[in-house]
C-alpha positions, -999 to +999 in steps of 0.1 A: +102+601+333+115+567+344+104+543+317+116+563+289+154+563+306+166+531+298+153+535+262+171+572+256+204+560+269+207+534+245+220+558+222+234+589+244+267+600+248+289+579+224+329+588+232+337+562+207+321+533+187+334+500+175+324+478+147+328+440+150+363+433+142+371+400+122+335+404+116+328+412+074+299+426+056+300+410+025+257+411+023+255+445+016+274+451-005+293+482+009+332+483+006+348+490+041+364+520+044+403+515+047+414+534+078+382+526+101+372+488+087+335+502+088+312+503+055+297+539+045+268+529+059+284+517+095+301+554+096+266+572+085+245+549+115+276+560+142+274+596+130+231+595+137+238+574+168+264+606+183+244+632+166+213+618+184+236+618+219+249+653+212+210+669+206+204+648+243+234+661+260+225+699+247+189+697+254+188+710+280+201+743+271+180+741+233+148+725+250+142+714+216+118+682+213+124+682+174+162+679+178+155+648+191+123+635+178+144+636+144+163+602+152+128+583+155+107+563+133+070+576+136+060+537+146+088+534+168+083+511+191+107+501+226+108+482+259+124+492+287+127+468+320+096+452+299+072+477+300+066+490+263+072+523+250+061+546+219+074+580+203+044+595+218+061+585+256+094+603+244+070+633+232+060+631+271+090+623+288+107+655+266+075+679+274+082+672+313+116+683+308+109+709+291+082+722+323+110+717+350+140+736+332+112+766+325+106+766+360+137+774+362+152+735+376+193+738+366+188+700+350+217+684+335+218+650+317+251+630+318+253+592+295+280+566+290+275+542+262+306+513+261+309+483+250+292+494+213+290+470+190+274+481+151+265+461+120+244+469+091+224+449+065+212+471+037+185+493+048+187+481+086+211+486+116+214+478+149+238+488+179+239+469+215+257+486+242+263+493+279+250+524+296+254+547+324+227+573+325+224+601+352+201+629+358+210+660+384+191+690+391+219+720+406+245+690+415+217+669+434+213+631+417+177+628+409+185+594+387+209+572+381+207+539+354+231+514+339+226+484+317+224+476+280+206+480+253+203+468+216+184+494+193+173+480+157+177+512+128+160+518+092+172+534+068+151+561+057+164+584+025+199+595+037+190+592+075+192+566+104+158+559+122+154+542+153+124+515+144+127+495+183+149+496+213+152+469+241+168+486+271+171+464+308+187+479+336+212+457+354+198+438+387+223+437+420+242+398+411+226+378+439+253+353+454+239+320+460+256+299+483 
């Protein structure tokens, strides 16, 4: 369950997203949208990046691998703390999930994602963020994560795919005297 943490926090639990201010898009093409300063596009990518977040935070209660799965390119490809990772690791990591809360484990997932950046270039995206990432089992800490992440998007049809993710949790700052 470990290796795929870093990776699925990149994109949980978004309580708000901002674009790069200043920062046009005059390559794609896309008119911003007035009251936000995002394109169409930027809007659609955050609304897959908290749908994605939302179907993490509720599956618990859904144990629905699909409602997940959805938000991933079927050559996705990650890293996390530089040990690779594949859709087939998040089919795993889900499935063990799945076994605990069926025996009957009371797990509960909770993510922060800050510091969210956004930008899109035609048919890609990509977000970097911060995260904090916890897992409990009946108010017990089984797992706790923070660091960042940048997660590269493709545009498939009318839907946001996650192609890669680079997740590295932060290291204790060493103090060198």
């Amino acid at each position: 369950m470990k290796p795929f943490v870093g990776a699925l926090v990149c994109v949980l639990v978004l309580p708000f997203i901002q674009g790069c201010p200043g920062k046009e898009d005059t390559t794609s093409g896309e008119h911003k949208e007035a009251a936000s300063g995002k394109t169409k596009e930027e809007v659609l990518l955050e609304k897959t990046i908290v749908d994605l977040a939302n179907a993490h935070i509720e599956f618990p209660k859904t144990k629905d691998a699909k409602s997940i799965l959805r938000f991933y390119s079927q050559d996705y490809a990650g890293i996390n703390n530089g040990k690779s990772e594949s859709r087939e690791d998040i089919e795993k990591y889900l499935s063990d999930l799945i076994d605990r809360i069926n025996l009957g484990e009371p797990i509960g997932i909770s993510a922060k994602v800050s510091n969210i950046k956004i930008s899109v270039n035609g048919g890609f995206g990509w977000a970097t963020s911060e995260y904090e990432y916890k897992v409990g089992n009946a108010g017990v800490l089984l797992q706790a994560n923070q660091g960042k992440c940048t997660a590269i998007f493709r545009k498939r049809g009318d839907s946001w795919l996650i192609q890669h993710e680079h997740c590295s949790t932060e290291s204790p700052s060493i103090f060198l005297k």
